[in-house]
Residue frames as qw, qx, qy, qz and C-alpha x, y, z in Angstrom:
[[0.000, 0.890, 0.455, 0.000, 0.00, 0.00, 0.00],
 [0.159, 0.691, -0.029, 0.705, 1.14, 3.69, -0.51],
 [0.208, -0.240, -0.439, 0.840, 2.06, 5.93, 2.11],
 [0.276, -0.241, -0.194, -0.910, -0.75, 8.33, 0.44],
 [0.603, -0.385, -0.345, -0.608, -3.33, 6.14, 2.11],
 [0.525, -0.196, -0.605, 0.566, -1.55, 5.60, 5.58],
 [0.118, -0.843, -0.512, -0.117, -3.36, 7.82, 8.26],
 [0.336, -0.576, -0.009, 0.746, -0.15, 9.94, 9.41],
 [0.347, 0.150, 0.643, 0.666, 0.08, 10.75, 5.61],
 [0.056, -0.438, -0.712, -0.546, -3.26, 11.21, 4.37],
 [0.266, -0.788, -0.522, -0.190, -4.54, 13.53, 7.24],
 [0.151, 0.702, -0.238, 0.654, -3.81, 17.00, 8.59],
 [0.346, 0.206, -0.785, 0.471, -2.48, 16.85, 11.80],
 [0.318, -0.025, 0.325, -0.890, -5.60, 18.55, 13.36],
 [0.761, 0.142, -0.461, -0.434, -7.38, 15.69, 11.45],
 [0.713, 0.156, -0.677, 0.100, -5.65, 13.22, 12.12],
 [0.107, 0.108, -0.660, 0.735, -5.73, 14.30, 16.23],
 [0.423, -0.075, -0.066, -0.900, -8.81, 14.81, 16.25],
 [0.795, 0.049, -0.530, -0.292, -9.12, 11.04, 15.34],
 [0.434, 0.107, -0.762, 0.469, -6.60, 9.38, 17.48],
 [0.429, -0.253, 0.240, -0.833, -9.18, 11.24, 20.26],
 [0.819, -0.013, 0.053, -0.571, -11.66, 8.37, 19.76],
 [0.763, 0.238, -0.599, -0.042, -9.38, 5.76, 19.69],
 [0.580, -0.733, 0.340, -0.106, -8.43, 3.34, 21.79],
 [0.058, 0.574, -0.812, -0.087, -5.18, 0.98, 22.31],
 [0.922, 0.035, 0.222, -0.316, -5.86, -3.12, 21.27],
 [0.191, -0.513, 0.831, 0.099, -3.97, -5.86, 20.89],
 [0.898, 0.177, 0.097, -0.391, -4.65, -9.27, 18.96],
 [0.629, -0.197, 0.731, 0.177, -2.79, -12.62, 18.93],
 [0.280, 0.463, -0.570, -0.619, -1.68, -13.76, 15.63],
 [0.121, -0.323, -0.840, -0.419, -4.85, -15.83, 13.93],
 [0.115, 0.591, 0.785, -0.149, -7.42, -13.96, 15.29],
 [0.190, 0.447, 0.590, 0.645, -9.98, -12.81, 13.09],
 [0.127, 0.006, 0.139, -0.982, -11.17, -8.88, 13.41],
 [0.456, 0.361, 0.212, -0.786, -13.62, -9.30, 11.52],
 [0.318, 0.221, 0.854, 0.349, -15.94, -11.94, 8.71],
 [0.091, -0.018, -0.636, -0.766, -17.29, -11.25, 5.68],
 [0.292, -0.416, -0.702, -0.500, -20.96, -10.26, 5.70],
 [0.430, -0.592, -0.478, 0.486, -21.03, -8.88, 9.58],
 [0.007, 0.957, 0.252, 0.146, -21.52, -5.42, 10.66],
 [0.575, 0.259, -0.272, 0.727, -18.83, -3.04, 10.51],
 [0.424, -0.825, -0.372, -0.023, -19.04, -1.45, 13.53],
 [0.408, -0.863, 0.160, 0.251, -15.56, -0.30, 13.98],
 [0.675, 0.596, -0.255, 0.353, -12.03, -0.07, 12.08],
 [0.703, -0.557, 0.101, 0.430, -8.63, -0.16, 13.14],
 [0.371, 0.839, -0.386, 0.096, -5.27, 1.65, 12.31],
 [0.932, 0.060, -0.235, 0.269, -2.11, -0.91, 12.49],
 [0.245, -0.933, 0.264, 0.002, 0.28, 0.15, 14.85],
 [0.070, 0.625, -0.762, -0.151, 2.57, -2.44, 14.56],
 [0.390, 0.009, 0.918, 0.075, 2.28, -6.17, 12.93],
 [0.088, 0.028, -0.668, -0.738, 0.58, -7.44, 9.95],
 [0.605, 0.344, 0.597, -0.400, -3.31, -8.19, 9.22],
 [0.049, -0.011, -0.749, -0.661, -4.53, -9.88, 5.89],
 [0.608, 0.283, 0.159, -0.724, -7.80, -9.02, 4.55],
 [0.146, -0.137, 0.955, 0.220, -9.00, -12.09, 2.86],
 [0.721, 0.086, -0.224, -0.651, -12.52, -13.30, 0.68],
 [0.720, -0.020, 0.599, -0.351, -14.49, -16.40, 1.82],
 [0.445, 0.221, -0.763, -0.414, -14.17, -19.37, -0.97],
 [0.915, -0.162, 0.038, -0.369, -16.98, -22.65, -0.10],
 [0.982, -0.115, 0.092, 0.122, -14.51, -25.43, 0.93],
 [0.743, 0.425, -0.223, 0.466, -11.73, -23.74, 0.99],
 [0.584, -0.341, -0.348, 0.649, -9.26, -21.62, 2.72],
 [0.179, 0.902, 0.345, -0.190, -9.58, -18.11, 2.56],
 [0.732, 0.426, 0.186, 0.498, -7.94, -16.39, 0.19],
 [0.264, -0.741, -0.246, 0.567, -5.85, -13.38, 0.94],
 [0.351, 0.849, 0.312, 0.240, -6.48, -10.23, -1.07],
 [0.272, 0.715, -0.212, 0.608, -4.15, -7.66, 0.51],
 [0.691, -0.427, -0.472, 0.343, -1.66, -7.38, 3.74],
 [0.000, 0.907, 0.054, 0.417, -1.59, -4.69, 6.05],
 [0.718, -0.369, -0.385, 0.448, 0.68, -3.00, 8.70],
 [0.365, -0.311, -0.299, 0.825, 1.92, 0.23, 10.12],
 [0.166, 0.322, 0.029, -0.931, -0.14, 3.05, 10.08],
 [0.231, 0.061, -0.554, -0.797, -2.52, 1.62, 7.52],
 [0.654, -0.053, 0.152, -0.740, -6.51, 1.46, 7.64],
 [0.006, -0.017, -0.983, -0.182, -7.91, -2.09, 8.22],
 [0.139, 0.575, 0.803, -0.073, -11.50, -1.93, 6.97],
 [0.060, 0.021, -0.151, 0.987, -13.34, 0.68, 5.35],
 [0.262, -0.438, -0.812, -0.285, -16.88, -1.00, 4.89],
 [0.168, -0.490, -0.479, 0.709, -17.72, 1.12, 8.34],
 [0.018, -0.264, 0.095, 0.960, -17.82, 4.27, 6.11],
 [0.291, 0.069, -0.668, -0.682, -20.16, 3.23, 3.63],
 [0.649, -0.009, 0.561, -0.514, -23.95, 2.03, 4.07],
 [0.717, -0.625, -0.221, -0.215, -25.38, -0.77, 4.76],
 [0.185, -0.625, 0.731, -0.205, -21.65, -0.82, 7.08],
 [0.945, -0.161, 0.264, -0.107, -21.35, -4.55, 6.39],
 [0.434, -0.612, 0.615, 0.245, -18.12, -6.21, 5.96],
 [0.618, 0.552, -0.288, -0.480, -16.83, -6.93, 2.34],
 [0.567, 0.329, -0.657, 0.373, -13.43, -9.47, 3.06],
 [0.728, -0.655, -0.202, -0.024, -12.58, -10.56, 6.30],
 [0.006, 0.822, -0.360, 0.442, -9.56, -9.93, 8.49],
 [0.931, -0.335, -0.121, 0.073, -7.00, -11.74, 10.56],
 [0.232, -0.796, 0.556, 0.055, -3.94, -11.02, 12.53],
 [0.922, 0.282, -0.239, 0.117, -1.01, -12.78, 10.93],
 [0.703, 0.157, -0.584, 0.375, 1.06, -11.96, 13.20],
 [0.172, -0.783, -0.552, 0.228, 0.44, -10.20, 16.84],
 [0.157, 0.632, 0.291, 0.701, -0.86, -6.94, 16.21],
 [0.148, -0.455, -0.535, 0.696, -1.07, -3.75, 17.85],
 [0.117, 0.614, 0.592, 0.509, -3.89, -1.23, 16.99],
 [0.254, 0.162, 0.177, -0.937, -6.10, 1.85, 17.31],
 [0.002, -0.519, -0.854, -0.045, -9.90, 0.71, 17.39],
 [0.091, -0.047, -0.019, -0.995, -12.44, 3.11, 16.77],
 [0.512, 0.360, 0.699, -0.344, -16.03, 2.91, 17.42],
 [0.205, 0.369, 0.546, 0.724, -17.37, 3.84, 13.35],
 [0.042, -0.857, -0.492, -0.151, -20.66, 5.42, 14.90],
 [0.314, -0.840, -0.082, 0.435, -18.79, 7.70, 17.13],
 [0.324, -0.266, 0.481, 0.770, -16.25, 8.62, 14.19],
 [0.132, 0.498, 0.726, 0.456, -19.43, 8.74, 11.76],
 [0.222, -0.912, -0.334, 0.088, -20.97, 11.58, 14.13],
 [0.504, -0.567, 0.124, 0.639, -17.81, 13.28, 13.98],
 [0.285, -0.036, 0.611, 0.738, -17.95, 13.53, 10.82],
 [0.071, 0.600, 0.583, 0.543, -21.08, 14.70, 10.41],
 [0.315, -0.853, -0.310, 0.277, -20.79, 17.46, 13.32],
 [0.234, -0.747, 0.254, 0.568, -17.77, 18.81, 11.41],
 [0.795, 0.568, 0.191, -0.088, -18.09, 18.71, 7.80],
 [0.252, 0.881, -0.401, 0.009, -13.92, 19.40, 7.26],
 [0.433, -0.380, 0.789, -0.214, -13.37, 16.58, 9.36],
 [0.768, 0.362, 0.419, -0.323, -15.81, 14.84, 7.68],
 [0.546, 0.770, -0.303, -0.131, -14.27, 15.64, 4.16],
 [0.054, -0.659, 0.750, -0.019, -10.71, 15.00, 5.31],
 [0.403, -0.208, 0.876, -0.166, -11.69, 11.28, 6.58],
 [0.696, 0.586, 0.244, -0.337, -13.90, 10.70, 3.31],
 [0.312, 0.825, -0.437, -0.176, -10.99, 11.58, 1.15],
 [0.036, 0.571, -0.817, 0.074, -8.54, 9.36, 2.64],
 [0.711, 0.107, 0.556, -0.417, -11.21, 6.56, 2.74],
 [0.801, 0.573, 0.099, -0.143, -11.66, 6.82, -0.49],
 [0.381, 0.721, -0.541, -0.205, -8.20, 6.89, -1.41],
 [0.556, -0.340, 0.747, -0.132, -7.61, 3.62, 0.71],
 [0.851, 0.320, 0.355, -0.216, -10.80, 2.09, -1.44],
 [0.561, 0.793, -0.205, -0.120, -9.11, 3.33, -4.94],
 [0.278, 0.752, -0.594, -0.063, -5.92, 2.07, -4.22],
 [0.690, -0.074, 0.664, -0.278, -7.60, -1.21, -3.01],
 [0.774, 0.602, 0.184, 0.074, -9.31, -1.83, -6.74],
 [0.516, 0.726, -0.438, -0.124, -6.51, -0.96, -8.19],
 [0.349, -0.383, 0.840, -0.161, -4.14, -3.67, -5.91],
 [0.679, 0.125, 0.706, -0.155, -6.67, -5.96, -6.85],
 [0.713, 0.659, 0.016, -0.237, -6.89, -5.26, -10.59],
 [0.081, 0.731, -0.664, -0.132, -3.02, -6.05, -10.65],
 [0.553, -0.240, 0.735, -0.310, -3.38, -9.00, -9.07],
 [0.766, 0.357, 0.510, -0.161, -6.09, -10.64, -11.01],
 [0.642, 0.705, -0.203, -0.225, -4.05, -9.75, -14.37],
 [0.003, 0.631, -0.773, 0.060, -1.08, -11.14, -12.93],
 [0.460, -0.122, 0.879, -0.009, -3.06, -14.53, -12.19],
 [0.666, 0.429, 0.608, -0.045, -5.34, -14.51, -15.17],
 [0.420, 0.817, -0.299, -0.258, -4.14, -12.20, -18.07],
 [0.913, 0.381, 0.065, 0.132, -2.45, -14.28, -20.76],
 [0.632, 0.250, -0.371, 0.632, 1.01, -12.04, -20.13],
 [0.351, -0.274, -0.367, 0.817, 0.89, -10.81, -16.62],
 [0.105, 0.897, 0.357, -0.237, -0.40, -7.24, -15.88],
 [0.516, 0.509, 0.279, 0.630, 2.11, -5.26, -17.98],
 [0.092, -0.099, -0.136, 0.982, 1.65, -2.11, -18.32],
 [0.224, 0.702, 0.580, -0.347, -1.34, -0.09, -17.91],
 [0.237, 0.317, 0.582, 0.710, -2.63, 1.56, -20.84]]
């Protein structure tokens, strides 16, 4: 992942304090799972230190992982977005430390301050955008006939 869509980065400091306000400090043993596919997103984390893969549910299989995270970067953004239900799941791969947020209380924040609001939109979205793109590599790299190349 970019630094552009890490939260020290991607928000002004007054932003980005503002946030750290509503957090708190959590820990999680490596395999356990934040969060499964199709549950309510009720909260998000920011990686302080160790890894977490976001992964997609397959019937009889293992779950596949889609994209690992770790310092500073955003694990979930399904929170932001209605209905808040969880796209991929999530699992500590190795132990993790975090910032937890509640979403509702960070959702009200965001709509009592509409700059605040903006700021943490923005950098949402840039997370998403530079999600689909991760994945669009990916899938060309396992199914495209020569790799992903170059973009065109």
């Amino acid at each position: 992942m970019t630094s552009a869509t890490t939260m020290n980065t991607a928000l002004e400091p007054v932003h980005r304090e503002r946030l750290i306000r509503l957090a708190r400090e959590v820990s999680f043993e490596a395999g356990t799972r934040l969060f499964e596919e199709g549950t309510r997103a009720a909260r998000f984390w920011i990686v302080r230190t160790g890894t977490v893969a976001l992964d997609l549910h397959i019937p009889g299989r293992r779950p596949a992982v889609i994209e690992t995270l770790g310092h500073g970067e955003l694990v979930g953004w399904s929170w932001h977005f209605t209905p808040y239900i969880w796209q991929l799941g999530a699992e500590a791969m190795s132990p993790v430390r975090a910032w937890e947020f509640d979403a509702g209380a960070v959702r009200t924040l965001c709509a009592e301050d509409p700059e605040f609001g903006r700021a943490v939109a923005v950098w949402v979205g840039r997370v998403v955008a530079q999600r689909l793109h991760a994945s669009r590599v990916r899938l060309l790299d396992l199914y495209a006939p020569y790799g992903s190349g170059g973009l065109t």
